[in-house]
Structures are given as structure tokens and as C-alpha cells.
N, C-alpha and C positions, 0 to 999 in steps of 0.2 A: 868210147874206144870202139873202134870197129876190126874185126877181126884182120881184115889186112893190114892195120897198124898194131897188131897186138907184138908183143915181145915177151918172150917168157925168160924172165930175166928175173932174181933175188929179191925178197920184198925186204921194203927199209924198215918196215913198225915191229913193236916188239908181240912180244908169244899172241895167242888169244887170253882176252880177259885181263890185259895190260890196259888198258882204258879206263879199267873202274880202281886203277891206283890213287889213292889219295893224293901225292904230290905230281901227277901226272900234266897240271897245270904250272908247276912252278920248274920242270925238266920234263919239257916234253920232246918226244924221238926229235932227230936230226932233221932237218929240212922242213920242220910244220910249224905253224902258226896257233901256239893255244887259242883257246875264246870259249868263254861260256857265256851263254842267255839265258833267260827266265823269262816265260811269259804267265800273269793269271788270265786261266783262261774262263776263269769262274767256279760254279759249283753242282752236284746235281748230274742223275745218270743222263738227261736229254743233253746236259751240254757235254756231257765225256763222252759220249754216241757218236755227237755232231761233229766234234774234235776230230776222232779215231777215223770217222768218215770221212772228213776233210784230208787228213793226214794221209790214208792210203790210196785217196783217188790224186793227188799232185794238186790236189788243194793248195798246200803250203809255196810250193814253187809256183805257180800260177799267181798266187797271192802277193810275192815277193815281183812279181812283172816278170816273168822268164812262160817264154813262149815254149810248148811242147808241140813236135810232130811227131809223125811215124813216118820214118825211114826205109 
């Protein structure tokens, strides 16, 4: 979203920390799509490093084939 297309308009999800409901998969807010994954990604502090480091550089989306610029 780029600020010229912003609209400050009502949010549809519910409170904060509605997410971690237990049946939050089985009645999920209006208009969304549930889905849970699971990945093992092993064991060991070099592999939950490596992870954490993948995860916050766009690892994961780069990983998945999705192209990142700067705008």
C-alpha cells in the first residue's frame, strides 16, 4: 500500500490477540481465508539462528519465488 492509495477507513479483524483464539480456524473474521502450515525446520541453536535470520531478512518470501524491490 502506498500512501496515495491509503484510506483510512474501519478495520474488519477482530480486537488485538483475537488470533491466538482456539476456534479461530474453524470461524474465522468475515472476508479471510483460514490456513495453517507447519514446517520442521530441525533442531539446535545454529539451526533456530539460521531460521530467525532467514526469517527477518525476507528469506522466507524470496524463498517462496516473490521478487523484492525498493520503491
Amino acid at each position: 500500500m502506498r500512501r496515495g492509495t491509503f484510506r483510512d477507513e474501519t478495520v474488519d479483524y477482530a480486537a488485538v490477540g483475537a488470533t491466538q483464539a482456539s476456534d479461530l480456524l474453524q470461524y474465522p473474521p468475515e472476508r479471510s481465508i483460514p490456513a495453517a502450515e507447519a514446517w520442521r525446520l530441525g533442531s539446535g541453536e545454529d539451526r533456530f539462528r539460521t531460521a530467525g535470520e532467514a526469517l527477518l531478512s525476507w528469506g522466507a518470501q524470496r524463498g517462496a519465488g516473490l521478487e523484492l524491490e525498493d520503491v
